[in-house]
C-alpha positions as CSV (number, residue, x, y, z in Angstrom):
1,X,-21.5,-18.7,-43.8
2,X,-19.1,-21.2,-43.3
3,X,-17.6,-22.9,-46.5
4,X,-19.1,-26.1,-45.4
5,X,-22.7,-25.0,-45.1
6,X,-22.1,-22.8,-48.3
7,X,-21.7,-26.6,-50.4
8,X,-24.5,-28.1,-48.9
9,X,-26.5,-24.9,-50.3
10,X,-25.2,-25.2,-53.5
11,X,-25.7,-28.9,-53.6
12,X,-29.3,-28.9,-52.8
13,X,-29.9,-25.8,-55.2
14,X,-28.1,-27.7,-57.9
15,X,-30.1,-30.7,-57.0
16,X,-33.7,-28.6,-57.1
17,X,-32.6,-27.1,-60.3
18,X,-32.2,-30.4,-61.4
19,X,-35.0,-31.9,-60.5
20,X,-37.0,-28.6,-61.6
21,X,-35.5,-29.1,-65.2
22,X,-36.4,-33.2,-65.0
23,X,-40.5,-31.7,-64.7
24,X,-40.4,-31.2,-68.3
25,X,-41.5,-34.6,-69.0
26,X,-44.0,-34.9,-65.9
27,X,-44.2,-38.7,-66.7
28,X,-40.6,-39.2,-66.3
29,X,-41.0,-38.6,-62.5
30,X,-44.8,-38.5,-61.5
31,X,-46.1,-40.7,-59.1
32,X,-49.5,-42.1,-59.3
33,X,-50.7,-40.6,-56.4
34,X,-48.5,-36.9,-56.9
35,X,-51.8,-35.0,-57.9
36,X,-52.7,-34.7,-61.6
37,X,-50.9,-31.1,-62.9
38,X,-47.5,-30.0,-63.6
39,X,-47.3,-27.5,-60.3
40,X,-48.4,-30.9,-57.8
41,X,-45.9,-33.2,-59.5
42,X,-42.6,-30.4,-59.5
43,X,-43.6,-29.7,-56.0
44,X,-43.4,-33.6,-54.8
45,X,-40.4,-34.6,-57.4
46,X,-38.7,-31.5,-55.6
47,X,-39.6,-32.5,-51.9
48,X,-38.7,-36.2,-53.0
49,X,-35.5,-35.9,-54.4
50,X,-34.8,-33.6,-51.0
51,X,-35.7,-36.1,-49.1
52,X,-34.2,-38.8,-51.0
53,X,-31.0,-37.5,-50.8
54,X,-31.3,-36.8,-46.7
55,X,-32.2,-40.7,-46.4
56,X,-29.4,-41.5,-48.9
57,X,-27.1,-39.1,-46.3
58,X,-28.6,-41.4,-43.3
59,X,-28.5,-45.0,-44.8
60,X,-24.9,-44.7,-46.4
61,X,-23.2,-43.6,-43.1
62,X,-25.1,-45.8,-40.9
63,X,-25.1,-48.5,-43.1
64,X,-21.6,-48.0,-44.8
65,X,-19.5,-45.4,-43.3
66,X,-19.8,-43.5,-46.3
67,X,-19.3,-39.7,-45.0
68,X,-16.9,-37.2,-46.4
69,X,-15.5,-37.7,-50.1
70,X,-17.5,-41.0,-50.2
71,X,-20.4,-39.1,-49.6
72,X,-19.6,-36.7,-52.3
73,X,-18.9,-39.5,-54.8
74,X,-22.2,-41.3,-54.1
75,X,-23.6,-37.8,-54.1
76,X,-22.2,-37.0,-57.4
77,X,-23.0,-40.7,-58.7
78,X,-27.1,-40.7,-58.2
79,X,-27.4,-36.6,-58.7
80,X,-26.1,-37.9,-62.1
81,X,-28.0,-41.0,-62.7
82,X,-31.5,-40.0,-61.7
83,X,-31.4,-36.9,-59.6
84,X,-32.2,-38.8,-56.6
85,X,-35.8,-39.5,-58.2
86,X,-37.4,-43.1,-57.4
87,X,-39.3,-42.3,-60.4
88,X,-36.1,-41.8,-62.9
89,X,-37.3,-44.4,-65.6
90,X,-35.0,-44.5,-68.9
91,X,-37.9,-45.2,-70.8
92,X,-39.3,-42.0,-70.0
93,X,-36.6,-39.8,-70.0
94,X,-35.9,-41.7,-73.7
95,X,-32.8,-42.9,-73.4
96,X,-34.6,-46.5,-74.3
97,X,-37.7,-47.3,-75.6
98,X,-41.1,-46.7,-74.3
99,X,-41.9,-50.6,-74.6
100,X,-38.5,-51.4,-73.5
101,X,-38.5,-55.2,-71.4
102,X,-35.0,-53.9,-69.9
103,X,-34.4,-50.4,-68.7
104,X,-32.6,-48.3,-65.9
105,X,-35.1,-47.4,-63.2
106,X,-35.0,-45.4,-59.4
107,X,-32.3,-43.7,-57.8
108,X,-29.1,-46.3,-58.3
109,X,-30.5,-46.7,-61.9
110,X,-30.6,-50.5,-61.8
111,X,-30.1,-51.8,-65.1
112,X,-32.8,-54.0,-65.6
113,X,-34.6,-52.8,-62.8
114,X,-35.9,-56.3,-62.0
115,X,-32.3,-56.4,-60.1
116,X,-33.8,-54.5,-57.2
117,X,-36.8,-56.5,-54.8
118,X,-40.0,-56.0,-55.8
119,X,-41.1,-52.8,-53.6
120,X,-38.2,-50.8,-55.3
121,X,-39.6,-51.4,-58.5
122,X,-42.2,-49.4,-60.7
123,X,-45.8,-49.9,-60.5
124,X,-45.9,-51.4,-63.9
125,X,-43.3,-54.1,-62.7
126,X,-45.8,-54.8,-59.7
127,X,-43.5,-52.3,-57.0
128,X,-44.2,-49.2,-55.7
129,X,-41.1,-47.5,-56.4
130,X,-40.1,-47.4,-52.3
131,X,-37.2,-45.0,-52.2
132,X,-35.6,-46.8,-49.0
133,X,-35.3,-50.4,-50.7
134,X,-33.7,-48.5,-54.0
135,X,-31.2,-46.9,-51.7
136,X,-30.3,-50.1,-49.5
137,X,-30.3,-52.2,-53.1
138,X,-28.1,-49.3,-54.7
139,X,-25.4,-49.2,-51.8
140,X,-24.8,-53.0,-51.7
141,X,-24.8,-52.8,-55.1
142,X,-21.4,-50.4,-54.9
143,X,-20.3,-52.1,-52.1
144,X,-20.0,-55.4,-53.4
145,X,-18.9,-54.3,-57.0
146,X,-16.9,-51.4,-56.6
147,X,-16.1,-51.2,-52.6
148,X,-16.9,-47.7,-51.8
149,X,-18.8,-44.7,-54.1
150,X,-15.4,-43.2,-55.5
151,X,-14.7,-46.6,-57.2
152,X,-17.9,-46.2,-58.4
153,X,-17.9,-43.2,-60.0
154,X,-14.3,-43.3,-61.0
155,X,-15.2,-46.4,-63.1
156,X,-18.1,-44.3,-64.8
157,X,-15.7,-41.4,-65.3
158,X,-13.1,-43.9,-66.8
159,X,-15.9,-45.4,-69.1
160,X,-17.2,-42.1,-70.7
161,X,-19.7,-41.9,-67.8
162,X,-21.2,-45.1,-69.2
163,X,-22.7,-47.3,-66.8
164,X,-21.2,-48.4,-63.4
């Protein structure tokens, strides 16, 4: 196995392991429509965050150039946020308040999460938590504050991983 293919396997085993560990509080990360019980909504948080992160891959080379190291950071940035879940809600993973007005929310975390358009929002903010607009909104987001995903995350890194 080459050394390259041997990351991407440990990435994506990290990343279901993660995502596996996040199905503790089903709520944090269940869709409305993911079934009702705890083996439907691991199964679609698992296939989601997959996914996600193959779209994040897709949209952030196209889109960007990202590839490479800036791959990695961006990789490294979301894994650590929200675990590449459009569902990652602060206010169910209780890092604020369940009644909280302003929260982190989706992939990029946007902080509030009425930042993002409406579609990329959850369904009580009137979206439907669409992974592609939380992605697009997430990238510009780096671009235009940080210029590429390593800024990013080396201005989290610098800031006791707080915010970005």
């Amino acid at each position: 196995m080459s050394k390259n293919k041997g990351t991407r396997k440990l990435g994506a085993a990290i990343g279901v392991g993660l995502a596996l560990a996040a199905v503790h509080d089903i709520h944090a990360h269940a869709h409305p429509a993911a079934g009702g019980g705890a083996a439907d909504t691991a199964a679609a948080t698992v296939i989601s965050a997959g996914s996600n992160v193959a779209l994040g891959r897709r949209l952030a080379a196209r889109d960007y150039d990202w590839r490479g190291t800036q791959w990695s950071c961006l990789d490294t940035l979301w894994e650590g946020e929200s675990g590449w879940s459009q569902y990652a809600d602060t206010r169910r993973s209780h890092l604020d308040a369940a009644d909280a007005t302003v929260f982190a929310y989706g992939i990029p975390q946007a902080r509030p999460a009425t930042k993002m358009p409406l579609s990329a929002r959850p369904a009580d903010l009137g979206g439907s938590s669409n992974r592609r607009a939380q992605i697009l909104w997430g990238l510009r987001y780096i671009d235009g504050r940080y210029g590429s995903p390593c800024a990013a995350l080396a201005f989290k890194r610098a800031n006791n991983n707080e915010g970005y």
